[in-house]
BASE-475882 format. One line per 5 residues: number of its first residue (from 0); their letters; for each residue x, y, z of N, C-alpha, C. Coordinates in steps of 0.001 Angstrom, whole numbers. Each point is the difference from the previous one (the first is absolute). Layout:
N
NUM = a = X:Y:Z:X:Y:Z:X:Y:Z; ...
END
This chain:
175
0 = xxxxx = 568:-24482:128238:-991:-888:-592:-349:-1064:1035; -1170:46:508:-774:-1316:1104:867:-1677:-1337; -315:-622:1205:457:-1651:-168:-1133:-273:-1352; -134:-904:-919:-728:-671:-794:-1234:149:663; -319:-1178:931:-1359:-152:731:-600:1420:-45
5 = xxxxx = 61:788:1346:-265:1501:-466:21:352:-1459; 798:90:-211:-402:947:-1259:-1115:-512:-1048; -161:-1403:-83:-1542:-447:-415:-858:193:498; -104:448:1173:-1159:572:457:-162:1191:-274; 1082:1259:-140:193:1111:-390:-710:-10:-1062
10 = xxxxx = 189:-1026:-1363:-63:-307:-1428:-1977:184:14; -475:-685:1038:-1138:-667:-272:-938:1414:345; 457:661:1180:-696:1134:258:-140:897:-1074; 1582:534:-741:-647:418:-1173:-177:-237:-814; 263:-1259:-585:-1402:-660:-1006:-1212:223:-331
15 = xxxxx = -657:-73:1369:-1150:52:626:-714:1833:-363; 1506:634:436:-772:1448:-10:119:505:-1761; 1230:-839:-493:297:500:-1712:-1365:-1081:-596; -328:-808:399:-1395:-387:-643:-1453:627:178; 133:648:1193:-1004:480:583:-307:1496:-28
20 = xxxxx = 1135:396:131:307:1548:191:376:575:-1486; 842:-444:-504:346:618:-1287:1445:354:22; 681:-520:943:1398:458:578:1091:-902:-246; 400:1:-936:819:-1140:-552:1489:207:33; 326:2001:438:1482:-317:64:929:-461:1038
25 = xxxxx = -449:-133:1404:738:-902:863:123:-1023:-10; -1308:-847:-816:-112:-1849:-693:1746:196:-418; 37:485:-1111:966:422:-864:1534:-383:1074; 199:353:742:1156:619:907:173:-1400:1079; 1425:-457:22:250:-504:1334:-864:-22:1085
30 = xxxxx = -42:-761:840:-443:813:1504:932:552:591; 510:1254:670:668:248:551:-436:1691:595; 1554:6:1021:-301:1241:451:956:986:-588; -21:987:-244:846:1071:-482:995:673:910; 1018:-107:273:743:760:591:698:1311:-598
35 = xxxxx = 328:24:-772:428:687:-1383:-848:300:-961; -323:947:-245:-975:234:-1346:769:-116:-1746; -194:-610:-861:788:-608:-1021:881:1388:-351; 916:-459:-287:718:1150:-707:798:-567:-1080; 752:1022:-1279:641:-832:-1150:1635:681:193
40 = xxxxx = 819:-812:-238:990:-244:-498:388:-638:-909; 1354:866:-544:270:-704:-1474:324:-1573:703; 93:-1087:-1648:120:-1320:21:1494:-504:1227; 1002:506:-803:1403:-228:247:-52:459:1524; -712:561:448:89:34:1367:-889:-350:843
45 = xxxxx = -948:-1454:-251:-682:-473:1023:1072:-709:505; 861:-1241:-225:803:-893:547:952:754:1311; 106:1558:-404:851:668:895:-677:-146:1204; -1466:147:39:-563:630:1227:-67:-1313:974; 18:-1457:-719:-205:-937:948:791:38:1278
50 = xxxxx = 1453:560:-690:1009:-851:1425:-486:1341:1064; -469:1195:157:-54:1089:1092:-1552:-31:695; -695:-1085:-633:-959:-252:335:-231:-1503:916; 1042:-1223:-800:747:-1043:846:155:813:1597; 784:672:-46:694:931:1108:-738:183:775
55 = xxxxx = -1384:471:-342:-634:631:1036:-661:-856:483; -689:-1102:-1020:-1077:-1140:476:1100:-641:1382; 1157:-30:-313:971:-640:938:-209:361:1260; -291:1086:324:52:942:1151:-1303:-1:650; -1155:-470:-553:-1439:260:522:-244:-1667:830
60 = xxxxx = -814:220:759:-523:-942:372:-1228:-516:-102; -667:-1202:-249:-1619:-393:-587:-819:48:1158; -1225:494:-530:-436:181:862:-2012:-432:-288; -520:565:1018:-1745:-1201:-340:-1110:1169:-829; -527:-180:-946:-809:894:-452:-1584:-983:180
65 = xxxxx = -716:578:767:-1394:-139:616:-1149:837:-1349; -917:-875:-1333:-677:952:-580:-1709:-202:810; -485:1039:-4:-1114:240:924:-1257:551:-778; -519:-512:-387:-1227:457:-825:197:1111:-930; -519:784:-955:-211:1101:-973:-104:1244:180
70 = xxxxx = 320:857:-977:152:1539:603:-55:447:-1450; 335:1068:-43:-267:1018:-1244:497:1151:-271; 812:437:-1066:402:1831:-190:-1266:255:-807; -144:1019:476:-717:1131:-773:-1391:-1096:-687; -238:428:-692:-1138:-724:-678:321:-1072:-1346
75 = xxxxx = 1187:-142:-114:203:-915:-1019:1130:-1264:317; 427:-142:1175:967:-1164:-18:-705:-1009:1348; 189:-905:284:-442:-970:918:1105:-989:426; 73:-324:545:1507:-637:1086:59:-844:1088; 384:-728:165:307:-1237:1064:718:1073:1373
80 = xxxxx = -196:143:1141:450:1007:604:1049:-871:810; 1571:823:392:790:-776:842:-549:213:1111; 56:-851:1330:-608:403:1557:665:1191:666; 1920:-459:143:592:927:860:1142:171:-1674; -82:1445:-525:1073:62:-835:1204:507:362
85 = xxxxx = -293:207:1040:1667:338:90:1412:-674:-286; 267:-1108:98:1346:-446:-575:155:25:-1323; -1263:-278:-524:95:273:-1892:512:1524:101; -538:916:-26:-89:1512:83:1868:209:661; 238:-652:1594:1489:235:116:1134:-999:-1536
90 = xxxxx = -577:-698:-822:926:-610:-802:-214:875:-958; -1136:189:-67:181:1057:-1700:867:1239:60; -259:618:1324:901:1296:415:1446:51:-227; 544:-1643:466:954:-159:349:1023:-209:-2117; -920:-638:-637:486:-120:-1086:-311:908:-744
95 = xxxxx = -1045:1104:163:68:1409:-465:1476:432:339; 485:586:690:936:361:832:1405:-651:-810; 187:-1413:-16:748:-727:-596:-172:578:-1629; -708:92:-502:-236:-163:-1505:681:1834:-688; -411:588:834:588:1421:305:1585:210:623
100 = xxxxx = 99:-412:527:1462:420:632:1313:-1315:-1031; -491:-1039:255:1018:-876:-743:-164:-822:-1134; -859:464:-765:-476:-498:-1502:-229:1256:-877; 272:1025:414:-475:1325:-808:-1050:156:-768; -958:164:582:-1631:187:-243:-336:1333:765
105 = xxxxx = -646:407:-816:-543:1794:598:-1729:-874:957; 369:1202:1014:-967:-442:436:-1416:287:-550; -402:486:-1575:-1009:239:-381:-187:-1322:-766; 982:-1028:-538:-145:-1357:-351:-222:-607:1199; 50:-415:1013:-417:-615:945:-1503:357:1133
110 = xxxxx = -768:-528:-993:-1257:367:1008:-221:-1297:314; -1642:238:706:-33:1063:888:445:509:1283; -41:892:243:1004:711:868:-485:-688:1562; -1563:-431:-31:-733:-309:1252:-952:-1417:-533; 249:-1142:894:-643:-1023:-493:-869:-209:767
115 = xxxxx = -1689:-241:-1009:-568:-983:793:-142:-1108:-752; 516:-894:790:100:-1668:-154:-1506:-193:-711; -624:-997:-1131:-820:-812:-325:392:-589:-1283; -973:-752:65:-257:-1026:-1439:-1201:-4:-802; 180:497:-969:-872:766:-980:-839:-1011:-681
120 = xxxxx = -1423:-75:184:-973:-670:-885:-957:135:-523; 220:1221:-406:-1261:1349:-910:709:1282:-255; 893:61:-1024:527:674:-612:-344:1696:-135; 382:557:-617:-543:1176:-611:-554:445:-1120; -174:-1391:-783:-1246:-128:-881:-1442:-595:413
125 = xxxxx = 307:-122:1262:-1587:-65:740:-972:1861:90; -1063:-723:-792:-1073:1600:-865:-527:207:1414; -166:1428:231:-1035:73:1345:-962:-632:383; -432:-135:-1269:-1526:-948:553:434:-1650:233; 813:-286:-334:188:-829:265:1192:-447:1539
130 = xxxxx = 565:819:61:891:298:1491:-1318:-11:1369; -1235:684:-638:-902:-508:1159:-815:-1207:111; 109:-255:-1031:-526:-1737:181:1110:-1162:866; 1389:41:-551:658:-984:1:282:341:1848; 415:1827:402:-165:-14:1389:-1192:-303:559
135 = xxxxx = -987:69:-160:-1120:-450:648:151:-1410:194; 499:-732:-728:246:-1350:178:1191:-626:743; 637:1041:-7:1524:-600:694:379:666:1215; -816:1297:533:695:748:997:-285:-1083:916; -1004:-347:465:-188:-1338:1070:424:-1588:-119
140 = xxxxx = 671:-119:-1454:519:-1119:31:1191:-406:846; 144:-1102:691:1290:-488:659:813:195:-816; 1621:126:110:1064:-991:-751:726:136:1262; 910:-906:341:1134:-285:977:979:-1180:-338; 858:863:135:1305:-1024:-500:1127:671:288
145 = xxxxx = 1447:-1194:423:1102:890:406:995:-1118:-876; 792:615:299:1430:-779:-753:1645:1081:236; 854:-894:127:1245:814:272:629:823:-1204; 13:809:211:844:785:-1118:1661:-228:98; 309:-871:-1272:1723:-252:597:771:326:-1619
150 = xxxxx = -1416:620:-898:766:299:-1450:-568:1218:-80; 965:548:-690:-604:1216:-1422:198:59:-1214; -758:173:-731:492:-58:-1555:150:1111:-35; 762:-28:-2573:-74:882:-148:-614:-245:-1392; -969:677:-404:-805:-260:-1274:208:631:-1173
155 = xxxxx = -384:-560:-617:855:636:-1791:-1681:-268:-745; 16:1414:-663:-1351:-127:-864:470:-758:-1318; -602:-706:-872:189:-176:-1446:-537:481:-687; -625:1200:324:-1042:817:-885:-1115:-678:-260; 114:-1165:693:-2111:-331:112:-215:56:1502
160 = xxxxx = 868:-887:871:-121:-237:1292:1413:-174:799; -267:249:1274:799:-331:882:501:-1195:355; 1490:-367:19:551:-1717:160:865:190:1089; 510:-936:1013:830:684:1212:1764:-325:-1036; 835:887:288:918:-62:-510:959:-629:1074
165 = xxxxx = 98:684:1244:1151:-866:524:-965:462:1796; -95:-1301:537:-91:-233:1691:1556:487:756; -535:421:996:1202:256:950:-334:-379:1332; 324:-721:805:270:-871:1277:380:1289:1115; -1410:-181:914:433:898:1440:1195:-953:904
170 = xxxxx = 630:640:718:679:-840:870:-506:-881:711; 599:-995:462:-544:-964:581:313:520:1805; -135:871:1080:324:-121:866:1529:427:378; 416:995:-931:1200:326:-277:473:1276:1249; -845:753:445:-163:593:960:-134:-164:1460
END
């Protein structure tokens, strides 16, 4: 999840496109990036997963995420694009890997298998006709902004929306 500052700006972009566009479920959602695609476990065993996840945040080091203007899948999502993704992409790998070998997760609960890094601000309830308006308007828009990545969450739905359940701390220089 970007710092406060960022992420109001995140907020405002899709505002802008859920007022404009018709795309209201990323409004809906944190700002953030996905490393993990949601998955469920029973209750009695979220508290388990914190401490092997403690573990790993322990072991990583923070590092700078650069966002660089807009991009797009397919014809229905729109996105804040990272510049260079690679260290996101080497952390997600790395806690794929972790989440599989020492938390016992099949690797068909842990997607996706291949990340590309962004931040989502036109959902997949953006209608075709409307995915070409809101890109017509945004493929040439600026955004630029960086900030250190030194957390990760982990998010818990309540069956309306997403709330962060517990932050975990990259190392400080531990390496």
């Amino acid at each position: 999840m970007p710092p406060e500052p960022l992420a109001q700006k995140v907020k405002e972009v899709q505002n802008d496109i859920a007022n404009n566009y018709g795309s209201k479920e990323a409004y809906k959602r944190p700002a953030h990036f996905t490393l993990i695609a949601p998955f469920k476990i029973p209750e009695k065993r979220e508290e388990g997963i914190i401490p092997p996840l403690k573990a790993f945040a322990d072991q990583q080091r923070p590092f700078t995420i650069q966002l660089n203007n807009f991009n797009h899948f397919d014809k229905r999502v729109i996105y804040i694009d990272v510049e260079d993704p690679t260290k996101m992409q080497q952390l997600q790998k790395k806690l794929r890997n972790h989440m599989i070998r020492q938390m016992d997760f099949s690797d068909q609960d842990v997607r996706p298998k291949e990340l590309t890094p962004h931040m989502t601000v036109a959902f997949r309830d953006l209608s075709a006709e409307n995915f070409q308006k809101a890109w017509k308007a945004y493929q040439h828009r600026t955004f630029s902004s960086s900030f250190t990545a030194n957390t990760f969450h982990l998010l818990k739905h309540d069956n309306k929306q997403w709330h962060p359940f517990f932050e975990f701390n990259l190392a400080k220089g531990k390496h």
